[in-house]
MDAnalysis code that builds the backbone (N, CA, C; Angstrom):
import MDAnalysis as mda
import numpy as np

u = mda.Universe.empty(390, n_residues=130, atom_resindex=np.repeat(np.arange(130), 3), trajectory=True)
u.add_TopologyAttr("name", ["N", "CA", "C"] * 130)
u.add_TopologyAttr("resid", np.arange(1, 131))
u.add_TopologyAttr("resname", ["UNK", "UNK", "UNK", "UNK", "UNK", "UNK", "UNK", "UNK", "UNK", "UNK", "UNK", "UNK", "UNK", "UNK", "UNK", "UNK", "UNK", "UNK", "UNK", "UNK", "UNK", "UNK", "UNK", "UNK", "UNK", "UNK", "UNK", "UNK", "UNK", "UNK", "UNK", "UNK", "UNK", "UNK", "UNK", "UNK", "UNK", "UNK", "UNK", "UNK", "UNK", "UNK", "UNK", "UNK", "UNK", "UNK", "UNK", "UNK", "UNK", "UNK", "UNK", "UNK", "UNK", "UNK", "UNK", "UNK", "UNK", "UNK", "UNK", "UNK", "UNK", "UNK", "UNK", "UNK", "UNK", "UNK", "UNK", "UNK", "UNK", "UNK", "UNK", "UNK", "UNK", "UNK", "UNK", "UNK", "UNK", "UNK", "UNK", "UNK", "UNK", "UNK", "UNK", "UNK", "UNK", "UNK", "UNK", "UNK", "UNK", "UNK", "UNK", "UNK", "UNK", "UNK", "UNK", "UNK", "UNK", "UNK", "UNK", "UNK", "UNK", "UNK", "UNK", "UNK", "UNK", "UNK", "UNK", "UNK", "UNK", "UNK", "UNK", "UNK", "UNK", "UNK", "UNK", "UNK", "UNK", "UNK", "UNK", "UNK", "UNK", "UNK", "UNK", "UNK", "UNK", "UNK", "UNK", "UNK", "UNK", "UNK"])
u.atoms.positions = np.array([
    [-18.676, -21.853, 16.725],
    [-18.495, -23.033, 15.919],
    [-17.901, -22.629, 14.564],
    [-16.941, -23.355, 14.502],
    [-16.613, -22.979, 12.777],
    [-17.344, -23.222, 11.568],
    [-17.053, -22.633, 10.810],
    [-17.906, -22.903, 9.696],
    [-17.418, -22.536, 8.658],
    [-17.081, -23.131, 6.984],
    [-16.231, -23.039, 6.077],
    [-17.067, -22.200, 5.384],
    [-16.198, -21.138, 4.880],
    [-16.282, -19.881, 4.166],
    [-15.177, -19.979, 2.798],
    [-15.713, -19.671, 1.626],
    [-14.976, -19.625, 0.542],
    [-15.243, -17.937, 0.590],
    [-13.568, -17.494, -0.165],
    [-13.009, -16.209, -0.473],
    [-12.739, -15.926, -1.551],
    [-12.367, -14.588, -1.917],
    [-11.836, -14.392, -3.356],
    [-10.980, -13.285, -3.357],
    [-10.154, -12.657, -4.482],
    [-10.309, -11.402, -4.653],
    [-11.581, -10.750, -5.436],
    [-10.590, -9.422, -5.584],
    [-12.133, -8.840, -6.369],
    [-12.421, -9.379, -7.787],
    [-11.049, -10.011, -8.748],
    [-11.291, -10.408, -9.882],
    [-11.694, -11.730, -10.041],
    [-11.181, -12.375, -8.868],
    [-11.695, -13.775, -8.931],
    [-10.392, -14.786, -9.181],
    [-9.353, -14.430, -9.424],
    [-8.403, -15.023, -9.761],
    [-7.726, -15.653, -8.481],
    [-7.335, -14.595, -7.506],
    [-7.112, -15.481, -5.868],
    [-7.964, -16.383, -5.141],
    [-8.070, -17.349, -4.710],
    [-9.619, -17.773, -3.991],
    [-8.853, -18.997, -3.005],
    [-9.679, -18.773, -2.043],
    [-9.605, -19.805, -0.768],
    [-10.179, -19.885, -0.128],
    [-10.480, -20.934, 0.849],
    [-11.225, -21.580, 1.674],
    [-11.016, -21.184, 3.347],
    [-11.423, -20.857, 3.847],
    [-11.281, -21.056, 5.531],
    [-12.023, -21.216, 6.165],
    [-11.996, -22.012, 7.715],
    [-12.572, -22.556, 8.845],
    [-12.730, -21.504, 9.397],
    [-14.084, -20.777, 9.756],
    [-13.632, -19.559, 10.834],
    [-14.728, -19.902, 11.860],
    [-14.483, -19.481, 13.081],
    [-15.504, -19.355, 14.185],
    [-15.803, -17.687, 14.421],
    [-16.648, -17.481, 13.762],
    [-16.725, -15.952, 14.067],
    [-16.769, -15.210, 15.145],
    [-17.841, -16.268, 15.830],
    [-18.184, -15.942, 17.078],
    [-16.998, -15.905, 18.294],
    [-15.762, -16.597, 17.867],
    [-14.753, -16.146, 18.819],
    [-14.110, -15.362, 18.728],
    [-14.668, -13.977, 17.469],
    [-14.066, -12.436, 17.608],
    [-13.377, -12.535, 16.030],
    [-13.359, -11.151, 15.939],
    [-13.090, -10.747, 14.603],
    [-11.783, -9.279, 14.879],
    [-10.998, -8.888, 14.336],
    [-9.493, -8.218, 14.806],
    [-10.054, -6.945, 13.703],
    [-10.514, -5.505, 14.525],
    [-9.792, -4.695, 13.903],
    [-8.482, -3.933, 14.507],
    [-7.656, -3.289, 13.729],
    [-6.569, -3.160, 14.124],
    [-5.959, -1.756, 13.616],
    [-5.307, -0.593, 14.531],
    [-4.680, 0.476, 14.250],
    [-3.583, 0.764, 13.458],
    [-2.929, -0.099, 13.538],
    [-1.394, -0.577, 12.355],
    [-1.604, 0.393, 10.988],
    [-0.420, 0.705, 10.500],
    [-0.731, 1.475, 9.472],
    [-1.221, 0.908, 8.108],
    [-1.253, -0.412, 7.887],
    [-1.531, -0.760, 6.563],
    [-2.901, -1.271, 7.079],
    [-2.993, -1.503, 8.021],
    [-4.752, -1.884, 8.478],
    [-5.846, -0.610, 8.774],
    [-5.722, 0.249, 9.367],
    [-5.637, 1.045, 8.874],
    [-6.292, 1.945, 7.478],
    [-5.094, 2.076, 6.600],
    [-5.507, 2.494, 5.547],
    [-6.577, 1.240, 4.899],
    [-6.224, 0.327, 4.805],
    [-6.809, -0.702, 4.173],
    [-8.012, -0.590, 4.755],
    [-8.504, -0.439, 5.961],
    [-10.244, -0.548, 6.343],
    [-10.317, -1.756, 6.911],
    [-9.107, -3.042, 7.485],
    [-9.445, -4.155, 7.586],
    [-9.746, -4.151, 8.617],
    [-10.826, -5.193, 8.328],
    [-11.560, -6.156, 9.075],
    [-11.198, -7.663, 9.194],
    [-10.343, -8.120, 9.966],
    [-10.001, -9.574, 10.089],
    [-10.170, -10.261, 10.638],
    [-10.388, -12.322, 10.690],
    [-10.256, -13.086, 11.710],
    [-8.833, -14.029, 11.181],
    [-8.387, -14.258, 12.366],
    [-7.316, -15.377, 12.587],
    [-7.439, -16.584, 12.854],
    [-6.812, -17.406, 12.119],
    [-7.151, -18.908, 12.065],
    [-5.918, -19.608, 11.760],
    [-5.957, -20.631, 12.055],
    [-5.011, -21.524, 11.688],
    [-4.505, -22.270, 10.569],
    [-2.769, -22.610, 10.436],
    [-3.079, -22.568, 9.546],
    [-3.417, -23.668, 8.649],
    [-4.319, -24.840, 9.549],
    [-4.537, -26.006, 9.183],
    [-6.619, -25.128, 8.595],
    [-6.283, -24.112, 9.088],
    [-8.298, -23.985, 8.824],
    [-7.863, -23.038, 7.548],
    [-6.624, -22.906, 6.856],
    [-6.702, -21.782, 5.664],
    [-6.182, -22.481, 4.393],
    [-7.043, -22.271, 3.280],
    [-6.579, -23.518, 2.337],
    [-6.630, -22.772, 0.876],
    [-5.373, -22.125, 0.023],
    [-5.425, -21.249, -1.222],
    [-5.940, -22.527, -1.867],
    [-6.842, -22.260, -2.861],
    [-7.480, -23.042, -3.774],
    [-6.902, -22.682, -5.493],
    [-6.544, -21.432, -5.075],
    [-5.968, -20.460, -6.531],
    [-5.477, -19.625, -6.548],
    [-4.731, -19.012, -7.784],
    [-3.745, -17.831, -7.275],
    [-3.022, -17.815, -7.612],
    [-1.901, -18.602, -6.609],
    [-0.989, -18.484, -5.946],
    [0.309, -17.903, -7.068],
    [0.692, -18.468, -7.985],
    [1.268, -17.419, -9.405],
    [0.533, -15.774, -9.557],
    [-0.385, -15.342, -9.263],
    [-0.701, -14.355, -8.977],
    [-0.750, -13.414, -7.690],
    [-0.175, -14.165, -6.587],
    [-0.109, -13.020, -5.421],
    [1.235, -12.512, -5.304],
    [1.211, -11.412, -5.198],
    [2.273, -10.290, -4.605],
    [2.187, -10.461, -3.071],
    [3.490, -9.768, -2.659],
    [3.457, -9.628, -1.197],
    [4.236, -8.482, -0.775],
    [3.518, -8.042, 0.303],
    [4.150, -6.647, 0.746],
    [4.672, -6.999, 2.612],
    [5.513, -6.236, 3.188],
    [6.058, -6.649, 4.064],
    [6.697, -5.086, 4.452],
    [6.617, -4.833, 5.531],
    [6.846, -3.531, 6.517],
    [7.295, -3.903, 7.767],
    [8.008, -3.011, 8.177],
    [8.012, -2.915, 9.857],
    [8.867, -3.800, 10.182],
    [8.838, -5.197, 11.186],
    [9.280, -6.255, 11.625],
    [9.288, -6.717, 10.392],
    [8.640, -6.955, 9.319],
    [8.624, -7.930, 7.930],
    [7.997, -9.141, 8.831],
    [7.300, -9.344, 9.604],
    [7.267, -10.624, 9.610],
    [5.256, -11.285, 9.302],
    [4.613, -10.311, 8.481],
    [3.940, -10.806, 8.330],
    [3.777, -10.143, 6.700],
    [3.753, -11.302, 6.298],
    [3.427, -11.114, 4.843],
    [1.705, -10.757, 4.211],
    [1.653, -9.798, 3.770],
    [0.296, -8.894, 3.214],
    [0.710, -9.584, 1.592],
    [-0.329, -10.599, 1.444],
    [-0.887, -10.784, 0.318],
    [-2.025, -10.289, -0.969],
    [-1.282, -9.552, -1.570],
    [-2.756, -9.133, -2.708],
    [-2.884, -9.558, -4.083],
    [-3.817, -9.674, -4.840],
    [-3.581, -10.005, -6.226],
    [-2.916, -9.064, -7.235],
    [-1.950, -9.586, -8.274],
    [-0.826, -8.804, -8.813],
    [-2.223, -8.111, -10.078],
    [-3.684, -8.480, -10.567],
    [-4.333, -7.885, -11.310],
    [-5.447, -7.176, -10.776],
    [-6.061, -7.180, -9.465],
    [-7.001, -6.247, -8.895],
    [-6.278, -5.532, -8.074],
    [-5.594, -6.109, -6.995],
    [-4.712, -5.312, -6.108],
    [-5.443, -5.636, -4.797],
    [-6.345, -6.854, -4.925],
    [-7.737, -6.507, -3.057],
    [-6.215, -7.729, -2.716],
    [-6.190, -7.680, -1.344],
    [-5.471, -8.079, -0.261],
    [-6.529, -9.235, 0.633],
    [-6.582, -10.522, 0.101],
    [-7.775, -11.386, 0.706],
    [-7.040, -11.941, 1.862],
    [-5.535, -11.850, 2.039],
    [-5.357, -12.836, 3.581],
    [-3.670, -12.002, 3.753],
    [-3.529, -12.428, 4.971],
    [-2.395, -12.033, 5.078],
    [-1.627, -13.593, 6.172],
    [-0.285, -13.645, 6.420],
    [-0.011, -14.543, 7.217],
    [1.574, -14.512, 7.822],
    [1.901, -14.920, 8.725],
    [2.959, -15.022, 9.608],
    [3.884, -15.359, 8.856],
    [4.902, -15.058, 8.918],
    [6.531, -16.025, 8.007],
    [6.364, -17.501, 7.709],
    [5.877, -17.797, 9.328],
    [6.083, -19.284, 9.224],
    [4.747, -20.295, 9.478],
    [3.946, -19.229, 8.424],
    [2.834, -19.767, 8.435],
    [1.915, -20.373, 9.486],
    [2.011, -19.655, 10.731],
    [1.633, -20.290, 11.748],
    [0.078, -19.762, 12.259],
    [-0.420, -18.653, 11.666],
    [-1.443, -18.156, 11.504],
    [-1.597, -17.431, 10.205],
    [-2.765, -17.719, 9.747],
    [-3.436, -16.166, 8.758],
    [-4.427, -15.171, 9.021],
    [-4.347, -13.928, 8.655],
    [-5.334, -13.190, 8.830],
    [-6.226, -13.029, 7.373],
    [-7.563, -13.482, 7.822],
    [-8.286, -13.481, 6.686],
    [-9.064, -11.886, 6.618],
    [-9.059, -11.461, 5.545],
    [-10.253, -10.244, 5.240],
    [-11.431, -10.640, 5.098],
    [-12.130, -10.185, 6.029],
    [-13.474, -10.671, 6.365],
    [-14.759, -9.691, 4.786],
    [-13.707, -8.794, 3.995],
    [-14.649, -8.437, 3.032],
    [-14.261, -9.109, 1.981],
    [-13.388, -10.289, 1.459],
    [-13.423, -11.221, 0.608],
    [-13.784, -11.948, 1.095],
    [-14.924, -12.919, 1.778],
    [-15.328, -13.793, 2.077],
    [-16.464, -13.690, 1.096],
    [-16.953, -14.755, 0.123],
    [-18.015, -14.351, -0.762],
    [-19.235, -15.044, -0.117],
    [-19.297, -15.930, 0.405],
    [-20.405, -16.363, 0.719],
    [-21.235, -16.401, 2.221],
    [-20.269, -14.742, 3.101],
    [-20.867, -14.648, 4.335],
    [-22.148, -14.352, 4.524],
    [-23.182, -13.975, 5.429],
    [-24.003, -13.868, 5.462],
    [-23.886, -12.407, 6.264],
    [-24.520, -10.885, 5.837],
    [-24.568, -9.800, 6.556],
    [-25.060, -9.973, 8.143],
    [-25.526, -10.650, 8.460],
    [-26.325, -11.016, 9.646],
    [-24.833, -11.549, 10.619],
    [-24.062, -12.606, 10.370],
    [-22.775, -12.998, 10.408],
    [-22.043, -12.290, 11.069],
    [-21.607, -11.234, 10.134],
    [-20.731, -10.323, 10.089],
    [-21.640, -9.120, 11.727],
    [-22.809, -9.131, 11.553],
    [-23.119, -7.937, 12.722],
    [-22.840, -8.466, 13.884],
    [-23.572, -9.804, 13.638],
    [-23.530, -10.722, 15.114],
    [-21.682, -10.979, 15.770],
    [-21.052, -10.814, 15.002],
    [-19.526, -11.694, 14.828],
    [-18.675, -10.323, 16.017],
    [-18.463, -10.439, 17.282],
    [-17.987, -9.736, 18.194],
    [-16.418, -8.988, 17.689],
    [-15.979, -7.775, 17.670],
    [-14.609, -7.375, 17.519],
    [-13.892, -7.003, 18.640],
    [-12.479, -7.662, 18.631],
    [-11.670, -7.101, 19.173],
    [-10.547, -6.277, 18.510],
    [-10.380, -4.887, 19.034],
    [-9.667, -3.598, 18.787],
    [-8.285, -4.059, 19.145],
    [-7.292, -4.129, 18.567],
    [-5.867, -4.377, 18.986],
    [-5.226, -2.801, 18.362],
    [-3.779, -2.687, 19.635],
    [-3.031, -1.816, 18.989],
    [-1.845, -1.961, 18.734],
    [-2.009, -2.546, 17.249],
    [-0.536, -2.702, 16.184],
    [-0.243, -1.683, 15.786],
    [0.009, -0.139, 15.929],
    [0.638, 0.617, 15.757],
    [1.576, 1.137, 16.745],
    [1.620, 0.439, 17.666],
    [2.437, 0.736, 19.074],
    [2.938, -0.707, 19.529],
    [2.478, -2.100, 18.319],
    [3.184, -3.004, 18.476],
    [2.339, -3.522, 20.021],
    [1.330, -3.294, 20.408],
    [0.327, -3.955, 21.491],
    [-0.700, -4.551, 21.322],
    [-0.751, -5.777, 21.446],
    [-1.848, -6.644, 20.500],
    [-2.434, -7.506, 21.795],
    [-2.564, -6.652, 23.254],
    [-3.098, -7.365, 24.160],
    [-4.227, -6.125, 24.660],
    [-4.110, -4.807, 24.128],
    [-5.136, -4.213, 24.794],
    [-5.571, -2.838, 23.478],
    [-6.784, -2.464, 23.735],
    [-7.322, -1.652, 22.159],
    [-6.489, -0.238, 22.100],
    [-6.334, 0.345, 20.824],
    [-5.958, 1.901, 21.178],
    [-7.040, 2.678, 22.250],
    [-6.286, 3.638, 22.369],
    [-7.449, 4.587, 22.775],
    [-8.960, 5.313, 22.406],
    [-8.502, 5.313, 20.997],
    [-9.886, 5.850, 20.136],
    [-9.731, 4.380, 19.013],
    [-11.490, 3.737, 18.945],
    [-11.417, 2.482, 17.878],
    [-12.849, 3.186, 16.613],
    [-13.438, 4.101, 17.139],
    [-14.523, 4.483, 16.471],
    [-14.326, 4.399, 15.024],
    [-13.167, 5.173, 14.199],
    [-12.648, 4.903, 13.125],
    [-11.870, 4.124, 12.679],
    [-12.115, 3.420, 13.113],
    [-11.816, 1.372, 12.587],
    [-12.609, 1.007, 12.110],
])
């Protein structure tokens, strides 16, 4: 079931809202900026993702295909969502969510994708360090 979650960065200056169903899986992912970053994400739509603030303050970074834009704040630097060109999904960071509950997050099932080989239908081989 979904349930609305407010986000932030770390300074507080980015912030938004999203619909998430946790329980229908949470994305970690091998990709190189996911990866380094440590993320932990869910995907939602983009009628369930709503910037509240910011938006004069986000930077965007773009690799590879370019086609998904990595959003972070231009004064902390945390990366709270990322999203498709054409806005057709976002990936939220499940560690700017401010008002999850730790319990949430254990219960909340992951699926392992491998975006470093551009395969986002089956996990790498090793996910332990994800």
């Amino acid at each position: 079931m979904k349930k609305n979650y407010q986000g932030s960065c770390h300074c507080g200056t980015v912030r938004f809202e999203a619909d998430i169903d946790l329980s229908a899986g949470t994305v970690r992912c091998n990709c190189s900026i996911c990866k380094k970053g440590r993320n932990w994400l869910a995907a939602v739509g983009p009628t369930d993702f709503r910037l509240l603030a910011g938006e004069p303050d986000l930077l965007e970074y773009r690799f590879g295909r370019r086609t998904i834009h990595h959003r972070f704040c231009r004064h902390c630097g945390l990366r709270p969502f990322s999203h498709k060109a054409d806005r057709s999904f976002y990936a939220v960071n499940l560690a700017c969510l401010d008002d999850v509950e730790p319990a949430e997050l254990v219960e909340a099932p992951v699926v392992y994708v491998d975006g470093l080989h551009d395969d986002f239908k089956h996990p790498p081989k090793e996910t332990r360090h994800l």
